[in-house]
C-alpha positions in Angstrom: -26.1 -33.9 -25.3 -25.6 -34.0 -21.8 -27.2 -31.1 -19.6 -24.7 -29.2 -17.3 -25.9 -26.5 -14.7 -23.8 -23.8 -14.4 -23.5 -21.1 -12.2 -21.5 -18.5 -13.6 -21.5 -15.0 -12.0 -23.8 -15.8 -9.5 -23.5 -14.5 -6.3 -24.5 -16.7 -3.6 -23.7 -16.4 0.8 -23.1 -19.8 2.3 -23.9 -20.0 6.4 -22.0 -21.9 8.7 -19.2 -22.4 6.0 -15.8 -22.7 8.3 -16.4 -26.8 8.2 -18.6 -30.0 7.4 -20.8 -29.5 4.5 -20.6 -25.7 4.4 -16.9 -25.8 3.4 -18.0 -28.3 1.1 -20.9 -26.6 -0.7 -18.7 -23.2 -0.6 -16.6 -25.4 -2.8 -18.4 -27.2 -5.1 -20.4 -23.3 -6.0 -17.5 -21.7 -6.8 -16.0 -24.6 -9.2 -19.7 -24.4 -11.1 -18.7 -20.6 -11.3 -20.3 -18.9 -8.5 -18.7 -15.9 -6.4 -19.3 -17.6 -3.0 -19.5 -15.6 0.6 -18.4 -17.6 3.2 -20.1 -16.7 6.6 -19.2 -18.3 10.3 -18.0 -17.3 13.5 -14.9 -18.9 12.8 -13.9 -16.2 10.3 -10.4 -17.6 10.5 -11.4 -21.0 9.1 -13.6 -19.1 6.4 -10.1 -17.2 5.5 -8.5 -20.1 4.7 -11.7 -21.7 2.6 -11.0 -18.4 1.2 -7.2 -19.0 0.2 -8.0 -22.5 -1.4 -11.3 -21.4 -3.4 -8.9 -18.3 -4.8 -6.3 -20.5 -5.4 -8.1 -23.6 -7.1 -9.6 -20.0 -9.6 -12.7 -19.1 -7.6 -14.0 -16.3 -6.2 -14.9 -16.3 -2.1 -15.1 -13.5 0.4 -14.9 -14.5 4.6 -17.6 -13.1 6.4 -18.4 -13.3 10.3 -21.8 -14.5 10.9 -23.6 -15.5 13.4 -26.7 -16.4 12.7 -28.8 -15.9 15.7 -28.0 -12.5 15.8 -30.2 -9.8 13.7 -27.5 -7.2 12.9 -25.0 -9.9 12.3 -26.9 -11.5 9.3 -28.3 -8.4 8.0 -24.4 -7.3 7.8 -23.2 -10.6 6.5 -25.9 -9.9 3.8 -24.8 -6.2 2.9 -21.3 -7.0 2.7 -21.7 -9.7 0.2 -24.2 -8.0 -1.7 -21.6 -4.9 -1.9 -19.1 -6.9 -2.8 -20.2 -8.9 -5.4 -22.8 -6.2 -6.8 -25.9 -8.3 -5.9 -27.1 -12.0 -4.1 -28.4 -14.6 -6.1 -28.2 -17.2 -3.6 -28.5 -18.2 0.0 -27.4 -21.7 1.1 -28.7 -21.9 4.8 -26.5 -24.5 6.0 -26.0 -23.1 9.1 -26.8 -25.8 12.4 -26.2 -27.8 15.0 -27.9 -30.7 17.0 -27.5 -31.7 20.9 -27.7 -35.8 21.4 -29.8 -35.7 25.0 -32.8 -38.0 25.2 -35.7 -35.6 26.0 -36.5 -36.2 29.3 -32.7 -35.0 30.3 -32.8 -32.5 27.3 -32.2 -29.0 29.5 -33.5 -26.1 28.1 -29.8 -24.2 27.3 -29.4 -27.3 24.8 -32.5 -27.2 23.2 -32.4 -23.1 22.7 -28.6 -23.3 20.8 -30.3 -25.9 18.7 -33.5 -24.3 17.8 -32.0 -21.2 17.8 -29.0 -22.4 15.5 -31.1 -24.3 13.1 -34.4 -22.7 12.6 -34.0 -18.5 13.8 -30.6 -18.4 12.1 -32.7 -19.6 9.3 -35.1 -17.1 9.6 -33.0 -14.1 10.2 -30.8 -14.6 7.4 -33.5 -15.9 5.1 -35.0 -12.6 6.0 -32.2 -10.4 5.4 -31.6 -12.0 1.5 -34.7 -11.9 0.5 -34.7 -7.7 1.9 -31.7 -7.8 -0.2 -33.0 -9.8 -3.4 -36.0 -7.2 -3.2 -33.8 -4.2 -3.1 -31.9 -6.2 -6.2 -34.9 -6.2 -8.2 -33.6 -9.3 -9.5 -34.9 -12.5 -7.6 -33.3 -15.2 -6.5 -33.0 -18.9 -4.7 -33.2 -19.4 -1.1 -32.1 -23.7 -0.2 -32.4 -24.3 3.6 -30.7 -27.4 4.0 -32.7 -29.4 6.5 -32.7 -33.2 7.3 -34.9 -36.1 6.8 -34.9 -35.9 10.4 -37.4 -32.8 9.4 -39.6 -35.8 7.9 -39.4 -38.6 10.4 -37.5 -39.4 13.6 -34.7 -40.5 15.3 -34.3 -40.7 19.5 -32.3 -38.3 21.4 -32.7 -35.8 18.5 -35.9 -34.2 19.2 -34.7 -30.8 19.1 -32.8 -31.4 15.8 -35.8 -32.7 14.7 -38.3 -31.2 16.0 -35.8 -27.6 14.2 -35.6 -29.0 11.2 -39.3 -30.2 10.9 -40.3 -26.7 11.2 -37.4 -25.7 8.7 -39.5 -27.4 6.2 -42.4 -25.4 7.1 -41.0 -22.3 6.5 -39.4 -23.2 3.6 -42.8 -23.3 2.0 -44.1 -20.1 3.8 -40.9 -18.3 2.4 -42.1 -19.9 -1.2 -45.3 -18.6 -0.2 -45.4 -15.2 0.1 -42.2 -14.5 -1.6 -42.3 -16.0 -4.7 -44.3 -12.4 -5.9 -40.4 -11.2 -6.1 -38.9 -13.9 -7.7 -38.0 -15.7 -5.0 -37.5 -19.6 -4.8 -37.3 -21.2 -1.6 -36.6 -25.1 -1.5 -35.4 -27.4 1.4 -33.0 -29.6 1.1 -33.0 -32.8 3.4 -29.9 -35.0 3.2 -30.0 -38.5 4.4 -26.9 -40.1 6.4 -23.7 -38.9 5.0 -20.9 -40.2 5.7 -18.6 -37.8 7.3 -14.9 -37.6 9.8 -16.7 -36.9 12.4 -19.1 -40.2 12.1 -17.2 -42.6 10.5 -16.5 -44.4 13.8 -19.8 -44.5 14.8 -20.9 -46.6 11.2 -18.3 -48.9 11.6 -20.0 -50.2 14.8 -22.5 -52.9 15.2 -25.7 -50.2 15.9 -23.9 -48.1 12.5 -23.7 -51.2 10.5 -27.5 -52.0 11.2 -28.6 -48.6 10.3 -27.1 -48.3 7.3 -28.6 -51.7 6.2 -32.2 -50.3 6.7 -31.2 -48.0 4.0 -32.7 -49.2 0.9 -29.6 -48.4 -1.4 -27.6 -50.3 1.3 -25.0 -47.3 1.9 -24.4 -44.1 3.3 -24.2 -41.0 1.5 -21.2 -39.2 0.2 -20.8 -35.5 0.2 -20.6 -35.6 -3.2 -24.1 -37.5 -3.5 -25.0 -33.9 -2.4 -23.5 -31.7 -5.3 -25.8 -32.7 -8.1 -29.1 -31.6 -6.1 -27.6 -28.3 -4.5 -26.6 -26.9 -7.9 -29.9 -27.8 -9.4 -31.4 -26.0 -6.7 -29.0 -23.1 -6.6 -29.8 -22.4 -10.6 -32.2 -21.9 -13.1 -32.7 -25.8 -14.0 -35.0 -25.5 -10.8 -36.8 -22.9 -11.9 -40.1 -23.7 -11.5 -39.6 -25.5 -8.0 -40.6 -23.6 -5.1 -41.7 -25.0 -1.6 -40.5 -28.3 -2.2 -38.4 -30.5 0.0 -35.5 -32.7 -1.8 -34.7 -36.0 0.4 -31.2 -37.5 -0.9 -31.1 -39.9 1.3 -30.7 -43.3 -0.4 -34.3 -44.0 0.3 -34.3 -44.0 3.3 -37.5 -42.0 4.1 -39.4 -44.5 1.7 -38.1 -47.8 4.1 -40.2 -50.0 6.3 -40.1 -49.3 9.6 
């Protein structure tokens, strides 16, 4: 008999969920059966994620969130928690990158990234595991980092250089929080293929990238369903600081 993970009744916030994979994830939870808060800036966009969970039979709630700020996360947090009766689950998904090499990298682009991608990380991390303690009840943290957090690519270094440390705190969060039931796992997608950088892999320099990929292919969001529902439930119970690469091997290639 086949296994199936399952989600039903969980509560889990999703950052960054008004596009990309955020939308995606948001979706993908609330078919396994979780009640799934949507936080963004673009609130508007997390309304109409809203409208099509609801309507497909799911359960989501629009939040604003911006992630960088303190009070915003801690209320993004609250209100979800109030609204579902508790949080199970934070998907950090939040993030953003600036393509500069580093010698022209100025310091407003690398502070939205770092800030974005690692202190939105923190900050909300914080405020659900406040919450999860208050709950009494535990639950999972996934930080969804990069395998840009593992090697590197140029005129990325503050992406990379964010989601390197991402990693790190991932495993101080599993550290000293795992005394309350808290799991906190990374994970580190490879590259998917996505709108926004289709064009780019249909060029020469994409086309040579993807062919130092040891599976010989991109990534599909859905390549990305399986592991973030094994992390988000109980069939990863007993992982906690570890860092999930599915990235078509790429992080085990030559250089």
């Amino acid at each position: 008999m086949g296994f199936q993970v399952t989600l039903d009744g969980q509560a889990v916030l999703v950052t960054g969920a008004s596009q990309g994979l955020g939308a995606f994830f948001a979706e993908r939870l609330a078919a396994a059966g979780a009640k799934v808060a949507l936080g963004a800036r673009n609130v508007a966009a997390c309304a109409a994620l809203a409208e099509r969970i609801t309507a497909a039979g799911g359960t989501a709630l629009p939040l604003a969130l911006d992630v960088t700020d303190t009070a915003s996360a801690e209320a993004a947090v609250t209100a979800a928690a109030d609204a579902f009766g508790r949080l199970d689950v934070l998907v950090n998904n939040a993030g953003t990158t600036a393509t500069k090499p580093l010698m022209d990298m100025d310091e407003a682009s690398w502070d939205r990234v770092v800030d974005t991608n690692l202190k939105g990380a923190f900050l909300t991390a914080q405020a659900a595991a406040r919450q999860m303690v208050k709950d009494r009840q535990g639950g999972a943290i996934i930080n969804v980092a990069s395998i840009l957090g593992h090697r590197v690519a140029g005129q990325v270094a503050a992406y990379a250089a964010s989601k390197a440390a991402l990693v790190q705190l991932t495993r101080s969060m599993a550290l000293e929080w795992a005394r309350y039931g808290i799991r906190a796992n990374a994970l580190c997608p490879g590259y998917v293929e996505t709108d926004l950088n289709r064009d780019f892999f249909a060029t020469e320099a994409g086309v040579a990238l993807v062919k130092r990929i040891p599976n010989r292919r991109l990534g599909t969001l859905d390549d990305l369903t399986g592991p973030l529902l094994f992390l988000c439930s109980d069939a990863s119970a007993y992982m906690n600081g570890a860092s999930l690469a599915v990235d078509g091997g790429h992080l085990v290639s030559s250089l």
